[in-house]
N, C-alpha and C positions, 0 to 999 in steps of 0.2 A: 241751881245753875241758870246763867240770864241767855238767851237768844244771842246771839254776836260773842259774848266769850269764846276767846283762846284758850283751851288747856291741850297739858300732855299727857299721855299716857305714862305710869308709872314703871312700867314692864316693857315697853318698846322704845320710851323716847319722842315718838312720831306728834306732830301737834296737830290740832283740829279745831277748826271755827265751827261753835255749836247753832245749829239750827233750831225751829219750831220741835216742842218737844211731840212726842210722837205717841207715848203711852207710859204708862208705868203699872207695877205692879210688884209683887212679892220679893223679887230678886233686886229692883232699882230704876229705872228711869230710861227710857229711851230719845234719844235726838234724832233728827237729821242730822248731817255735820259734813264738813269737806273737810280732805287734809290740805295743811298748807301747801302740801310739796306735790300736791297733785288737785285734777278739777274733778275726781270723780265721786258724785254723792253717795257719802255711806249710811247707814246706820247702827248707831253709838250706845252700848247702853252704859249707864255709870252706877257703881253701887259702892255703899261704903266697907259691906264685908265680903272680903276676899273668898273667903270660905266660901257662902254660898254664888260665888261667880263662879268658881270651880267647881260646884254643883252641876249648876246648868251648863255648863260647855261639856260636861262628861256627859247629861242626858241628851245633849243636840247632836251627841256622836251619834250616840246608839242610830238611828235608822239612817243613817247615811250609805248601807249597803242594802239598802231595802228595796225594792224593785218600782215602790211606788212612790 
């Protein structure tokens, strides 16, 4: 994926101008990125299998009610 592409996401719809890529690793690729319909900078990771995105979004749950 090139710096300045638009894509959308396949599960929301929402679009995003991809920024300077950020890291990558095991799961797929991370961006900077703005949505079109808003100015606030995100960051985007893209992967090609689904399966392991749903991996990692179930373990970024777990400590979300952790005190630290």
């Amino acid at each position: 994926m090139n710096t300045g592409a638009v894509i959308a996401s396949p599960d929301t719809g929402e679009w995003y101008l991809l920024g300077e890529e950020l890291g990558a690793g095991g799961f797929g690729v991370a961006f900077g990125c703005t949505p079109l319909d808003d100015d606030r900078p995100l960051c985007l990771k893209l992967t090609m299998a689904q399966e392991s995105w749903r991996r990692e979004t179930n373990l970024a749950e777990l400590p979300r009610d952790h005190a630290r």
